[in-house]
mmCIF file of the N, C-alpha and C atoms, coordinates in Angstrom:
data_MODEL
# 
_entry.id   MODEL 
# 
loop_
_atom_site.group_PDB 
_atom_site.id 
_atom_site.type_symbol 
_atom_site.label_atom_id 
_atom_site.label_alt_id 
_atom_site.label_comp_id 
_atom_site.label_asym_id 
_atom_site.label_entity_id 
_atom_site.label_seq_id 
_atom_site.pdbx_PDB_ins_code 
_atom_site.Cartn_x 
_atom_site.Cartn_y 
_atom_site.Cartn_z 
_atom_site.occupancy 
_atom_site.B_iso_or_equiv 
_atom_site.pdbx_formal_charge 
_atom_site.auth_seq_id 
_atom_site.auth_comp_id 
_atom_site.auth_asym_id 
_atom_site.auth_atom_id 
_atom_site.pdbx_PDB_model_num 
ATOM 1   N N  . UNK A 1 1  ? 123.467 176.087 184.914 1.00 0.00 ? 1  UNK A N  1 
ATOM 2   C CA . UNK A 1 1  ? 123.470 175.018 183.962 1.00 0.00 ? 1  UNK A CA 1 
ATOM 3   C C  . UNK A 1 1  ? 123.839 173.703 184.648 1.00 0.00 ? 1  UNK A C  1 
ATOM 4   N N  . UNK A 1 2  ? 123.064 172.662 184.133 1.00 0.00 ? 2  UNK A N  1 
ATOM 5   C CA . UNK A 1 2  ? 123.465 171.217 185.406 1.00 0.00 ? 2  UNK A CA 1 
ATOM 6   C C  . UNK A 1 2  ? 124.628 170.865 184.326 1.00 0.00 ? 2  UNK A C  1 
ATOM 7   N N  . UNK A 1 3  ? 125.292 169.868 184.698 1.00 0.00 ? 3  UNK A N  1 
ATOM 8   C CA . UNK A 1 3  ? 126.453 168.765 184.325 1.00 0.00 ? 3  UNK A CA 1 
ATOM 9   C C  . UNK A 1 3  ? 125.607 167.366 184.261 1.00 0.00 ? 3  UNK A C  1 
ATOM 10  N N  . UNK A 1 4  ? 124.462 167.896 184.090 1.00 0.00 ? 4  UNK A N  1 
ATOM 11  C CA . UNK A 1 4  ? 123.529 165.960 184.166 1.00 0.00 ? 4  UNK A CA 1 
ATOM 12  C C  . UNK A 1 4  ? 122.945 166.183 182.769 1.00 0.00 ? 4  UNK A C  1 
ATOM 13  N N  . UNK A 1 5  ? 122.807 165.174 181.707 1.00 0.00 ? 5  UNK A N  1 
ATOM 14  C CA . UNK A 1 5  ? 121.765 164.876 181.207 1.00 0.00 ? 5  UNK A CA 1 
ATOM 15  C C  . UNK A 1 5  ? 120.591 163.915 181.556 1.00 0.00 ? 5  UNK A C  1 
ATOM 16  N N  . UNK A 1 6  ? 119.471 163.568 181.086 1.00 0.00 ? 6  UNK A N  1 
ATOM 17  C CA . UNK A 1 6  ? 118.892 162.203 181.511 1.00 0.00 ? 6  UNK A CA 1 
ATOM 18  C C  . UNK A 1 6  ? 118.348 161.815 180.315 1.00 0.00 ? 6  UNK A C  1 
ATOM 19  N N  . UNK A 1 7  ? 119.197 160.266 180.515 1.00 0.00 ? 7  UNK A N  1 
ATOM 20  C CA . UNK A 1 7  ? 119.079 159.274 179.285 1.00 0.00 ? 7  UNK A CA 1 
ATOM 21  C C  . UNK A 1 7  ? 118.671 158.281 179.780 1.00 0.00 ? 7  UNK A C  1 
ATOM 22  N N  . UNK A 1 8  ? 117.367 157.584 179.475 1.00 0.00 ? 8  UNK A N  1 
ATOM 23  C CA . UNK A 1 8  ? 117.108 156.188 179.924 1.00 0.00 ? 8  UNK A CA 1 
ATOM 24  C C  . UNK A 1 8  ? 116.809 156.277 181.379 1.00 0.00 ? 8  UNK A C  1 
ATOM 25  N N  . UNK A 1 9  ? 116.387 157.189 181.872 1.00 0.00 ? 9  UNK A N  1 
ATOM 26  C CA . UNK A 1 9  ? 115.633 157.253 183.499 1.00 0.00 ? 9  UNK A CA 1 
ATOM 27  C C  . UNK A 1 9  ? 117.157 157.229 184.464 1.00 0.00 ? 9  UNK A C  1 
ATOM 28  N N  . UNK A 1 10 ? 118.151 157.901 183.242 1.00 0.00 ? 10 UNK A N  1 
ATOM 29  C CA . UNK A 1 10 ? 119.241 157.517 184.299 1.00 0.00 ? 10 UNK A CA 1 
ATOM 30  C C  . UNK A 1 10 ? 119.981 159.277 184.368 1.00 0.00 ? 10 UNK A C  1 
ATOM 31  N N  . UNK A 1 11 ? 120.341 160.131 185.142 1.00 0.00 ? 11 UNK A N  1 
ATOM 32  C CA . UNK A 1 11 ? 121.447 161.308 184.769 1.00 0.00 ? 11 UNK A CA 1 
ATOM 33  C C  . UNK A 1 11 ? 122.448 161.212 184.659 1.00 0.00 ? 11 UNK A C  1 
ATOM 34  N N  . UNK A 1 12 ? 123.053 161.364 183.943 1.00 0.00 ? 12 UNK A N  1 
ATOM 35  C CA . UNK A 1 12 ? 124.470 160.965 183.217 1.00 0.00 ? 12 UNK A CA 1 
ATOM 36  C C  . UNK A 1 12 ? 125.450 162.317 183.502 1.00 0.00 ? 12 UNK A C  1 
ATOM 37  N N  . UNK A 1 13 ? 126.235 162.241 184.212 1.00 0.00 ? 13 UNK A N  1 
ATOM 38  C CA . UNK A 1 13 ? 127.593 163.369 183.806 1.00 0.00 ? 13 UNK A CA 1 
ATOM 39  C C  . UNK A 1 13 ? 127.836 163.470 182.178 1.00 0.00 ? 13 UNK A C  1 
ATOM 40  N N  . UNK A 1 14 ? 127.799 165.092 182.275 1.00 0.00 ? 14 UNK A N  1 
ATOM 41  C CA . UNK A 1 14 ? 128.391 165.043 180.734 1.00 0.00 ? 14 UNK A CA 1 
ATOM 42  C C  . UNK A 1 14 ? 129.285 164.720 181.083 1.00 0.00 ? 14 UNK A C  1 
ATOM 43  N N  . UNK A 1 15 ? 130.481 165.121 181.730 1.00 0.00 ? 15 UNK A N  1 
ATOM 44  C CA . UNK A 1 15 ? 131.296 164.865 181.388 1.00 0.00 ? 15 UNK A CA 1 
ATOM 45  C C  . UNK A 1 15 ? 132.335 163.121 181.704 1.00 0.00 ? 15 UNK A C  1 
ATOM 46  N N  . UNK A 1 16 ? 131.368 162.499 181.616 1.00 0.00 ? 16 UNK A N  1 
ATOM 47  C CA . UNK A 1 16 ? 131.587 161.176 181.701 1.00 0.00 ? 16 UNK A CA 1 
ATOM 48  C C  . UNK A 1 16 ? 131.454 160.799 179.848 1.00 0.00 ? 16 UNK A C  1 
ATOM 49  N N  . UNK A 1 17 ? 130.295 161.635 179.102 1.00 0.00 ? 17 UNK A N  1 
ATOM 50  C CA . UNK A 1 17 ? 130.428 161.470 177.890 1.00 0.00 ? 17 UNK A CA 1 
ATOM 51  C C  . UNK A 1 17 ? 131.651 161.342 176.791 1.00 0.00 ? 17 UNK A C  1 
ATOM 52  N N  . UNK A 1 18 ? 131.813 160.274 175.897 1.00 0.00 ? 18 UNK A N  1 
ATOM 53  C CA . UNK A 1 18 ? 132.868 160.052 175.245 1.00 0.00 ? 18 UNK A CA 1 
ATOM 54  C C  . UNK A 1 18 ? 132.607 160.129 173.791 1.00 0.00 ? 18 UNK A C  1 
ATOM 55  N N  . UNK A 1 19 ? 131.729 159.892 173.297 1.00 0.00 ? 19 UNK A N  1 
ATOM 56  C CA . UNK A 1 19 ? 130.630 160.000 172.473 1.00 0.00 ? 19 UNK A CA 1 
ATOM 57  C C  . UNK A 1 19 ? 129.408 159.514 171.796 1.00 0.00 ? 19 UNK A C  1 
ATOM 58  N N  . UNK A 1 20 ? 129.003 160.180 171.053 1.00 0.00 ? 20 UNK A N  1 
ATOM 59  C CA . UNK A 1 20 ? 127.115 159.647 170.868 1.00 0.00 ? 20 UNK A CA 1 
ATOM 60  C C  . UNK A 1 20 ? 127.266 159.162 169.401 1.00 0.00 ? 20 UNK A C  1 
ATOM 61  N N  . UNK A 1 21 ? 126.613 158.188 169.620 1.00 0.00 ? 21 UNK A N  1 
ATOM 62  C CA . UNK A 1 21 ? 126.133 157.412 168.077 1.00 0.00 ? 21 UNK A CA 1 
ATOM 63  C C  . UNK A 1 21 ? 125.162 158.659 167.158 1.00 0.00 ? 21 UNK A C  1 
ATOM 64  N N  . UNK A 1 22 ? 125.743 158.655 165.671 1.00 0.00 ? 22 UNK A N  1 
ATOM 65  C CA . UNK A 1 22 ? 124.759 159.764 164.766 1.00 0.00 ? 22 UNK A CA 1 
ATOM 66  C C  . UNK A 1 22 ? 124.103 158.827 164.339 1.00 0.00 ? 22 UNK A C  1 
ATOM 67  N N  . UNK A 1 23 ? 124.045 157.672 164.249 1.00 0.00 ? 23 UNK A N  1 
ATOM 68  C CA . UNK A 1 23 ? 123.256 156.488 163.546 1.00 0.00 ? 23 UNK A CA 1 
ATOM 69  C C  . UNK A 1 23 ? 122.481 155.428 164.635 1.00 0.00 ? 23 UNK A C  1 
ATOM 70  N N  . UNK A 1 24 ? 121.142 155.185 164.561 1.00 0.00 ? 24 UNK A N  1 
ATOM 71  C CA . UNK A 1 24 ? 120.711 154.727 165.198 1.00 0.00 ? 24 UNK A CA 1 
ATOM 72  C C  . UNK A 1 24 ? 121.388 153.408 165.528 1.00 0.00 ? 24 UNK A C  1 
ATOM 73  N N  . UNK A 1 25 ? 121.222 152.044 166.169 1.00 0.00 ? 25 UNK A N  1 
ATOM 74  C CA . UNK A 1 25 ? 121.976 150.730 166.340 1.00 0.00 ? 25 UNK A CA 1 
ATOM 75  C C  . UNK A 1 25 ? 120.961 149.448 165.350 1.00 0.00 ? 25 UNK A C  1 
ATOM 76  N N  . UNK A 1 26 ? 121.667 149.211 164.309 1.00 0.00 ? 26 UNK A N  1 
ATOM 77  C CA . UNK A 1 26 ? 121.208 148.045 163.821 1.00 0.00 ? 26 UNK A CA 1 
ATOM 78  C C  . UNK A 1 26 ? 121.855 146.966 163.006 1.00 0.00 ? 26 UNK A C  1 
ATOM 79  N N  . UNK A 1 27 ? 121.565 145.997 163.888 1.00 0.00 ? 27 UNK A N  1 
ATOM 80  C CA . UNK A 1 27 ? 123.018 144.619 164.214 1.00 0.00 ? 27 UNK A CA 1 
ATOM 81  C C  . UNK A 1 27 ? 121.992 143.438 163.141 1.00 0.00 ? 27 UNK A C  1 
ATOM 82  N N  . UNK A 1 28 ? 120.974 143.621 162.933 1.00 0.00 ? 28 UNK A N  1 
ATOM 83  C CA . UNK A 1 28 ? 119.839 142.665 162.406 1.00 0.00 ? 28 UNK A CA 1 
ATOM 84  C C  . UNK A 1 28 ? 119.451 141.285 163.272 1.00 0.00 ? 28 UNK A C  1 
ATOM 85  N N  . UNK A 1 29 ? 120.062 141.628 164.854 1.00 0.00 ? 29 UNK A N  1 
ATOM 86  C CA . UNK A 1 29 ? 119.877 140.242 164.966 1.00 0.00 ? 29 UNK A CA 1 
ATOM 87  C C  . UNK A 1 29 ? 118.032 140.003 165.671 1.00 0.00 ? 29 UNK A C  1 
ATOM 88  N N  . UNK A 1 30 ? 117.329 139.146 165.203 1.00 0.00 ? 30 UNK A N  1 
ATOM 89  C CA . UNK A 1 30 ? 116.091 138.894 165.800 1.00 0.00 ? 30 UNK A CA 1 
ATOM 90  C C  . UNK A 1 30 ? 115.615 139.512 166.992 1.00 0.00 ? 30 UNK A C  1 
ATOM 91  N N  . UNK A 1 31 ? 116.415 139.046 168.355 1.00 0.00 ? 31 UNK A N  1 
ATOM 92  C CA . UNK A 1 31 ? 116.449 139.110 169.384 1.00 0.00 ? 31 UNK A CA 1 
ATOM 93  C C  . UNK A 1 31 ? 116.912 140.612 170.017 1.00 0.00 ? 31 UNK A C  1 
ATOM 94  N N  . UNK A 1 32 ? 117.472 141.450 169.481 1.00 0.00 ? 32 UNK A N  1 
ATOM 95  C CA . UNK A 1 32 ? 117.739 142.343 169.717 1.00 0.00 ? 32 UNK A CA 1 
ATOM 96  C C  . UNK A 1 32 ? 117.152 143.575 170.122 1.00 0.00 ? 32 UNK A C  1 
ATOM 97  N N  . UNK A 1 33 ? 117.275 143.722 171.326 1.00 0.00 ? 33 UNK A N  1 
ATOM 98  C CA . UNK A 1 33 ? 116.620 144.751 172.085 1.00 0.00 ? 33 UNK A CA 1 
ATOM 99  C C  . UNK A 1 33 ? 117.091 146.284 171.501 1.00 0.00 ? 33 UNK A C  1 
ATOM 100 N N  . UNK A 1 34 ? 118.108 146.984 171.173 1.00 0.00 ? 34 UNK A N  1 
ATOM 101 C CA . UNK A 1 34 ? 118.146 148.078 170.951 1.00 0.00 ? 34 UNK A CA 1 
ATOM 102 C C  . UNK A 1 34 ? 118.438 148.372 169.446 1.00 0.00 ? 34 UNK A C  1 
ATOM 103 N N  . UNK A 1 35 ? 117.303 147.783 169.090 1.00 0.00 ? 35 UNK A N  1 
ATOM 104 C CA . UNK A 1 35 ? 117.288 148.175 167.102 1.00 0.00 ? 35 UNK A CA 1 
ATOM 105 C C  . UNK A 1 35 ? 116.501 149.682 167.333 1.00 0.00 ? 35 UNK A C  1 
ATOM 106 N N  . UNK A 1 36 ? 117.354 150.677 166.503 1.00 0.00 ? 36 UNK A N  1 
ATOM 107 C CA . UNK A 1 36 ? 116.579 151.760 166.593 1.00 0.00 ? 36 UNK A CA 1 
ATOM 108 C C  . UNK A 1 36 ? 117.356 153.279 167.617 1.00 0.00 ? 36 UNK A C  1 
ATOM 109 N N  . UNK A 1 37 ? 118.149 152.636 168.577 1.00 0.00 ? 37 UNK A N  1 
ATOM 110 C CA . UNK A 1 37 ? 118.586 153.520 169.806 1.00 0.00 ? 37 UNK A CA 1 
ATOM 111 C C  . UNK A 1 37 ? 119.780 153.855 169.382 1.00 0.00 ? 37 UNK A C  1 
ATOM 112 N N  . UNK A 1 38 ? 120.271 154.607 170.072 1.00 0.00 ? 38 UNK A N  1 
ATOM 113 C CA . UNK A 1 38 ? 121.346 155.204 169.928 1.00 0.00 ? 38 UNK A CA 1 
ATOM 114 C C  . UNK A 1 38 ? 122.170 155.078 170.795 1.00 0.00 ? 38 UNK A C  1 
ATOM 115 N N  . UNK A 1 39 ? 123.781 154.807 170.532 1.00 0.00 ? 39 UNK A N  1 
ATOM 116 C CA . UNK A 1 39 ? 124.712 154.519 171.767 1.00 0.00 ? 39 UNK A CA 1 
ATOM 117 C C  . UNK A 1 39 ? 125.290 155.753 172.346 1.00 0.00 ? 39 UNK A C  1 
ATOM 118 N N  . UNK A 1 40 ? 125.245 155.990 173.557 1.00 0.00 ? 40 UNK A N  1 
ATOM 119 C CA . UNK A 1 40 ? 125.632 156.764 173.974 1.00 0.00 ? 40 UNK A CA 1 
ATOM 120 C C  . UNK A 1 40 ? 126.851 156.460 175.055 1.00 0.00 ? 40 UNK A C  1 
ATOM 121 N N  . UNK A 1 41 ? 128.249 156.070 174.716 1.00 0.00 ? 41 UNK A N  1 
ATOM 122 C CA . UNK A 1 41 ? 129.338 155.566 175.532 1.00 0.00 ? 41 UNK A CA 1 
ATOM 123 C C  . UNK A 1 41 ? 129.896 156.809 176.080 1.00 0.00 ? 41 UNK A C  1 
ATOM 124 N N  . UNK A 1 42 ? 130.384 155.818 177.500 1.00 0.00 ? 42 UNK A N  1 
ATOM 125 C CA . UNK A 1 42 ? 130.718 156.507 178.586 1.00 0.00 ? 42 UNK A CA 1 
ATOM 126 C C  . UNK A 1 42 ? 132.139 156.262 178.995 1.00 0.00 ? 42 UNK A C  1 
ATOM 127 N N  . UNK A 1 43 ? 132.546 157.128 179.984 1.00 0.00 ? 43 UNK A N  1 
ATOM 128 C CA . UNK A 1 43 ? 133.895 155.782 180.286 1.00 0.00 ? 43 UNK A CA 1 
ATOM 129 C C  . UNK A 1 43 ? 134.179 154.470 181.107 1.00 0.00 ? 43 UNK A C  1 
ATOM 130 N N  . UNK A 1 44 ? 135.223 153.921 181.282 1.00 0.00 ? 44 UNK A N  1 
ATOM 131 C CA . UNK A 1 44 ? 135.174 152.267 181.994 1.00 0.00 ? 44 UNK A CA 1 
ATOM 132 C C  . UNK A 1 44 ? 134.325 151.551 180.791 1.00 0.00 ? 44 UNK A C  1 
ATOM 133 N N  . UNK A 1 45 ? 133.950 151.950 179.213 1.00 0.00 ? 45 UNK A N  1 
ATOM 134 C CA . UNK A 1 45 ? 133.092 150.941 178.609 1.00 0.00 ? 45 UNK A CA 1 
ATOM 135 C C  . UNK A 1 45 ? 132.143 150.472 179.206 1.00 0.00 ? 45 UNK A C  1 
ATOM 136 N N  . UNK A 1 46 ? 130.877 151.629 179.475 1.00 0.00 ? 46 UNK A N  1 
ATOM 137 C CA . UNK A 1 46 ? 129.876 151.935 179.771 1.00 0.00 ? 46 UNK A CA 1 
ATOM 138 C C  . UNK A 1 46 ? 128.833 152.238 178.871 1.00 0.00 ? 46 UNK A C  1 
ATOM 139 N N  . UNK A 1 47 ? 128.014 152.304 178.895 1.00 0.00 ? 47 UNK A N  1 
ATOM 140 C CA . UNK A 1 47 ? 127.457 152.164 177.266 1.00 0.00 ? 47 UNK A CA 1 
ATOM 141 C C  . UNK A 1 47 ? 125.647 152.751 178.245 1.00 0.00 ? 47 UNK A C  1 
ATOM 142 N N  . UNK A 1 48 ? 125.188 153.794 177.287 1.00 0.00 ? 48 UNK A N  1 
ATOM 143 C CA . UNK A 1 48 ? 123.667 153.878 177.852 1.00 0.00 ? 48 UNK A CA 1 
ATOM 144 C C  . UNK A 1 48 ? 123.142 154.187 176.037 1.00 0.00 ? 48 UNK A C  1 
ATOM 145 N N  . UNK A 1 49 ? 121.616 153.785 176.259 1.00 0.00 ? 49 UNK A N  1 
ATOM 146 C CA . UNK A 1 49 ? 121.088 153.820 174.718 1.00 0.00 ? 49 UNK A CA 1 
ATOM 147 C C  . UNK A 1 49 ? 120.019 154.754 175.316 1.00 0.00 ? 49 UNK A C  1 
ATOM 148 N N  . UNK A 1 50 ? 119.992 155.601 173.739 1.00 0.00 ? 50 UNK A N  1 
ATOM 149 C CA . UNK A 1 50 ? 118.905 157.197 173.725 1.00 0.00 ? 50 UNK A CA 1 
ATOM 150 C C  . UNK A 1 50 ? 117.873 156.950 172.751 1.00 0.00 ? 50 UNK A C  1 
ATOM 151 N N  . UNK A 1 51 ? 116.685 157.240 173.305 1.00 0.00 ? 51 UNK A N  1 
ATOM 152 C CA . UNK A 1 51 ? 115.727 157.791 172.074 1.00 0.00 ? 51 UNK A CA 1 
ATOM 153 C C  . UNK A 1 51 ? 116.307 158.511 171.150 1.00 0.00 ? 51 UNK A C  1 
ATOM 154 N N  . UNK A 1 52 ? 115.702 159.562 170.282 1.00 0.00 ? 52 UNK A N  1 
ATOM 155 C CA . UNK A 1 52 ? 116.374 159.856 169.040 1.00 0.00 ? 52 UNK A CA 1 
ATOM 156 C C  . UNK A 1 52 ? 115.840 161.522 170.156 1.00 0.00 ? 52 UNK A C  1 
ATOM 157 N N  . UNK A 1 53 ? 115.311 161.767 170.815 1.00 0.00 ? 53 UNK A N  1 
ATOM 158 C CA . UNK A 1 53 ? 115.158 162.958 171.454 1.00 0.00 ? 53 UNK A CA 1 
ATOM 159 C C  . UNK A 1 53 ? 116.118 163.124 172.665 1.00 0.00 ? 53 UNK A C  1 
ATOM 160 N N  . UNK A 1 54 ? 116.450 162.032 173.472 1.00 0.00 ? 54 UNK A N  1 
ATOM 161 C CA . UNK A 1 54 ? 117.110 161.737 174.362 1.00 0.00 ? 54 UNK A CA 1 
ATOM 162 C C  . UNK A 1 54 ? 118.972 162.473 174.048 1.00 0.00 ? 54 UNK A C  1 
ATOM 163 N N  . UNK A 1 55 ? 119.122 161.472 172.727 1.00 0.00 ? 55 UNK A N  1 
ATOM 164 C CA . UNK A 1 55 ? 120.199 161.908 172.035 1.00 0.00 ? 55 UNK A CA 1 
ATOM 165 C C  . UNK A 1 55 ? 120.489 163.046 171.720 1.00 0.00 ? 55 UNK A C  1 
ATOM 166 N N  . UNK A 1 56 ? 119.656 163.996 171.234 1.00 0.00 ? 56 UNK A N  1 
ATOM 167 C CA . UNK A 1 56 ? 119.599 165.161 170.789 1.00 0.00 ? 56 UNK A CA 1 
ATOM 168 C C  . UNK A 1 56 ? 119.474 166.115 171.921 1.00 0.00 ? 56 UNK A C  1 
ATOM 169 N N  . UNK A 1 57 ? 118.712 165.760 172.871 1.00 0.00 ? 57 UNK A N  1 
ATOM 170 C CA . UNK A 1 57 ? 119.230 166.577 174.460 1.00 0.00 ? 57 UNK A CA 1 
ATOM 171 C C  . UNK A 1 57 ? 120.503 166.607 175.154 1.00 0.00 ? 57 UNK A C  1 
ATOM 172 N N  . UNK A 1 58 ? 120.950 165.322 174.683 1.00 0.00 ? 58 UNK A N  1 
ATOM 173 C CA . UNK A 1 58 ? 122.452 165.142 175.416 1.00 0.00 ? 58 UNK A CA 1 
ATOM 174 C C  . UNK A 1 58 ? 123.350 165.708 174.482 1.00 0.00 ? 58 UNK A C  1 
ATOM 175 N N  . UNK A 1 59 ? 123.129 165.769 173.144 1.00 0.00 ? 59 UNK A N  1 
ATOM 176 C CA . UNK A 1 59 ? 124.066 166.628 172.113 1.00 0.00 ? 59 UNK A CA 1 
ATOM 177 C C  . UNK A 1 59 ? 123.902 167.912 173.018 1.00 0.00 ? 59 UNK A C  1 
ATOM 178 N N  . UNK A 1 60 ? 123.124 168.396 172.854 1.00 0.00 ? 60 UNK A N  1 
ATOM 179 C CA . UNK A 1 60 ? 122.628 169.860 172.976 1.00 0.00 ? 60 UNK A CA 1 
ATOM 180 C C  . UNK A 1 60 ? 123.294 170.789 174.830 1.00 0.00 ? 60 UNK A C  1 
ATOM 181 N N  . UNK A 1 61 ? 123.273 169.427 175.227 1.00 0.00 ? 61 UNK A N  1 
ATOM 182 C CA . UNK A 1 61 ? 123.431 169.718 177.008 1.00 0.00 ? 61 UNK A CA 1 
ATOM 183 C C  . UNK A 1 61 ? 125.334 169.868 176.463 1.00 0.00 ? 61 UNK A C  1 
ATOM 184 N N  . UNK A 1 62 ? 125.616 168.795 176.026 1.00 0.00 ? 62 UNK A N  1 
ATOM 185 C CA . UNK A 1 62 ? 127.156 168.829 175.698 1.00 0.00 ? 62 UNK A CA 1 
ATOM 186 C C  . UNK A 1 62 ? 127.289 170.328 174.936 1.00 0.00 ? 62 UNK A C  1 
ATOM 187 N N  . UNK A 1 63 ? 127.043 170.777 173.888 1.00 0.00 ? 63 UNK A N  1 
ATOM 188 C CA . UNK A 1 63 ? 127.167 172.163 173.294 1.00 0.00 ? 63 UNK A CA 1 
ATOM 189 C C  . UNK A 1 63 ? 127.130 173.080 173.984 1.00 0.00 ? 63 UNK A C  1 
ATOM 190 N N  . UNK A 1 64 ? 126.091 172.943 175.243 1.00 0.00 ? 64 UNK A N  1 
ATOM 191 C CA . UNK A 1 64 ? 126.044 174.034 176.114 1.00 0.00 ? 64 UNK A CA 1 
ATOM 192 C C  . UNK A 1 64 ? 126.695 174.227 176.819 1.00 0.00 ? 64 UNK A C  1 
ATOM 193 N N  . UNK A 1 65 ? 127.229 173.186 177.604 1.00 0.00 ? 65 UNK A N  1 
ATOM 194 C CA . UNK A 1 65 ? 128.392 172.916 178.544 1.00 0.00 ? 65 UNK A CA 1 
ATOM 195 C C  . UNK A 1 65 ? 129.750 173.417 178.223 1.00 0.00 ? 65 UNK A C  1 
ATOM 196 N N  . UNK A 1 66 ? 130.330 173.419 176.472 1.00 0.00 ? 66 UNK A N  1 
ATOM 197 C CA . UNK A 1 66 ? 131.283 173.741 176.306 1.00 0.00 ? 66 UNK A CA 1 
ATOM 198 C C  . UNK A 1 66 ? 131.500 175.148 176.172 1.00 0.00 ? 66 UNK A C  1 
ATOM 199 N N  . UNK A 1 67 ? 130.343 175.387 175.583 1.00 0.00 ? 67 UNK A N  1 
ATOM 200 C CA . UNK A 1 67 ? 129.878 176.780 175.398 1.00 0.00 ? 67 UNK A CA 1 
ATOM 201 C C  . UNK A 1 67 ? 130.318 177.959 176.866 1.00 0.00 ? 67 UNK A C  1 
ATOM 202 N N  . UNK A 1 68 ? 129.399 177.151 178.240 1.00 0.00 ? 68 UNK A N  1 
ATOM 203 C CA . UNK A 1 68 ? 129.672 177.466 179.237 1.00 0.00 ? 68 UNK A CA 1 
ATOM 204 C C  . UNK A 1 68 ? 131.376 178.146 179.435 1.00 0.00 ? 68 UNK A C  1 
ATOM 205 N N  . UNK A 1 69 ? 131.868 176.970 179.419 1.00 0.00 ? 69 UNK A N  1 
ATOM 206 C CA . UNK A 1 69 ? 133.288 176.723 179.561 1.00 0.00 ? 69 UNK A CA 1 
ATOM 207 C C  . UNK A 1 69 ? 134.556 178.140 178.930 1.00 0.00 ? 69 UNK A C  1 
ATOM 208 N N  . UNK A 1 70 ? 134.143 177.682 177.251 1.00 0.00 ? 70 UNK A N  1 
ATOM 209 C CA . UNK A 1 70 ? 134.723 178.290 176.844 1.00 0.00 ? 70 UNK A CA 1 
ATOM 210 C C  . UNK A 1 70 ? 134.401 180.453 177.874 1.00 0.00 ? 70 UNK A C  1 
ATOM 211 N N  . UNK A 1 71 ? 133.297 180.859 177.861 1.00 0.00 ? 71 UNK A N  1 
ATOM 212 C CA . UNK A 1 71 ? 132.770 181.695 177.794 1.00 0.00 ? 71 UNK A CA 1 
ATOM 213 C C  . UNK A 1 71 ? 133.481 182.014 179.256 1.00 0.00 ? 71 UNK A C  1 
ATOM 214 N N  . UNK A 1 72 ? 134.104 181.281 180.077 1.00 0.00 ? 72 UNK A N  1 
ATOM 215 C CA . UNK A 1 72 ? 134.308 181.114 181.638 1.00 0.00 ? 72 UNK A CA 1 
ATOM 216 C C  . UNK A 1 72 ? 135.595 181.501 181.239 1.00 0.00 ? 72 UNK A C  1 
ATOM 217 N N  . UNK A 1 73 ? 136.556 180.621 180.473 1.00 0.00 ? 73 UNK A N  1 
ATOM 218 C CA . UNK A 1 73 ? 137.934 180.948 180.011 1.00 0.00 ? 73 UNK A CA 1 
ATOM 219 C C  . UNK A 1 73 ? 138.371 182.426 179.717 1.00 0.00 ? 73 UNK A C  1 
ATOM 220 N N  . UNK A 1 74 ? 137.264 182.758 178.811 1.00 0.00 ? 74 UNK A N  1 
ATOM 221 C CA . UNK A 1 74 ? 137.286 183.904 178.272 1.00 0.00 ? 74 UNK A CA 1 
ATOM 222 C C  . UNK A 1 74 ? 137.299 185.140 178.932 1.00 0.00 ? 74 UNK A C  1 
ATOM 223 N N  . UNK A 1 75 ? 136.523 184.858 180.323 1.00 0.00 ? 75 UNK A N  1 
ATOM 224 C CA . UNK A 1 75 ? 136.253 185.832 181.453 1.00 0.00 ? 75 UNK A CA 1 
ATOM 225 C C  . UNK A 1 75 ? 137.783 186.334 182.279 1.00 0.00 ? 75 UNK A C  1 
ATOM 226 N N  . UNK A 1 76 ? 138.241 184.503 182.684 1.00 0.00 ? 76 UNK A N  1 
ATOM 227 C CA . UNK A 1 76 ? 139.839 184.690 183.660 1.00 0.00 ? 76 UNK A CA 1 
ATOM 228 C C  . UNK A 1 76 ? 140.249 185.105 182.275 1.00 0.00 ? 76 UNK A C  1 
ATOM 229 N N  . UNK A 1 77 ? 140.638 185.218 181.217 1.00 0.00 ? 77 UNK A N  1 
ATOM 230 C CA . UNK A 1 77 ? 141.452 185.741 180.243 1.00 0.00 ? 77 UNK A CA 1 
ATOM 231 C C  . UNK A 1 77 ? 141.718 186.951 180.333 1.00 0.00 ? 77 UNK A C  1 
ATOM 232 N N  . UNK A 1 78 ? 140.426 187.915 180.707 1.00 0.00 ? 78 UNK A N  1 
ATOM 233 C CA . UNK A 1 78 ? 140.571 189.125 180.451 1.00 0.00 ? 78 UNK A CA 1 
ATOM 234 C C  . UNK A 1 78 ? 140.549 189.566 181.701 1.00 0.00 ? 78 UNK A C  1 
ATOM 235 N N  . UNK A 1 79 ? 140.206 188.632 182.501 1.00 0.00 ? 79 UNK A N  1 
ATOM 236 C CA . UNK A 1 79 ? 140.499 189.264 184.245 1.00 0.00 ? 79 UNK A CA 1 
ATOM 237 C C  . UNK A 1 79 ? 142.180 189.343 184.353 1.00 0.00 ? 79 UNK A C  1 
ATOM 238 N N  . UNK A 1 80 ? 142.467 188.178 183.477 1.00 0.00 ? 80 UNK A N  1 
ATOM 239 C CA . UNK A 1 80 ? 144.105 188.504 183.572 1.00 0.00 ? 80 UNK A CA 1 
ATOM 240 C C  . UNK A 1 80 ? 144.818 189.805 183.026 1.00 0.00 ? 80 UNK A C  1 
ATOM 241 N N  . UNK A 1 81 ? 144.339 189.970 181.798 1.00 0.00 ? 81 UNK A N  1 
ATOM 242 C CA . UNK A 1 81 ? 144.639 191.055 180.722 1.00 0.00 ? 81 UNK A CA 1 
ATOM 243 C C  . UNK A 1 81 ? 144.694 192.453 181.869 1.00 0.00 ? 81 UNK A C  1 
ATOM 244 N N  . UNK A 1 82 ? 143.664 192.713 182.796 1.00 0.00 ? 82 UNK A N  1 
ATOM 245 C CA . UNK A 1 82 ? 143.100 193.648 183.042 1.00 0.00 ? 82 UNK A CA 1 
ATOM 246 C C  . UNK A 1 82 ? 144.473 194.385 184.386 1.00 0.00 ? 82 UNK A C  1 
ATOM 247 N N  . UNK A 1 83 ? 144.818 192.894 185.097 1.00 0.00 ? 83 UNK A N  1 
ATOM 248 C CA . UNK A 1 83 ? 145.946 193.309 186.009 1.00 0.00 ? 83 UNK A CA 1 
ATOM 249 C C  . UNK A 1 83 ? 147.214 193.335 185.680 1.00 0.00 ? 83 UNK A C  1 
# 
């Protein structure tokens, strides 16, 4: 399983993820380039914007990741149990 998503032509550490916008971004202003995207903040106030598929990959990569994790815990748990 990687630790990268790719958002915006960029791979992102999940675990740099802090969290994802459920609502697309809309500020109304004219000029505004990311009406529609989704924020996806990082840390240091880092900020990358997702398609609405983009977003939903990086949800999904995050679920898996913890998933991973937990399932890893669970393993030394019972490797402990066992000695």
């Amino acid at each position: 399983m990687s630790v990268f998503c790719l958002v915006d032509d960029k791979y992102v550490p999940l675990y740099r993820i802090l969290w994802i916008s459920a609502l697309p971004h809309f500020c109304g202003s004219e000029d505004c380039q990311r009406e529609g995207q989704y924020e996806i903040r990082l840390e240091h106030g880092e900020t990358v914007w997702a398609d609405c598929d983009e977003r939903d990959a990086a949800l999904a990569a995050l679920e898996a990741w913890e998933e991973a994790g937990s399932d890893d815990q669970e393993d030394q748990e019972d490797q402990g149990d066992e000695g």
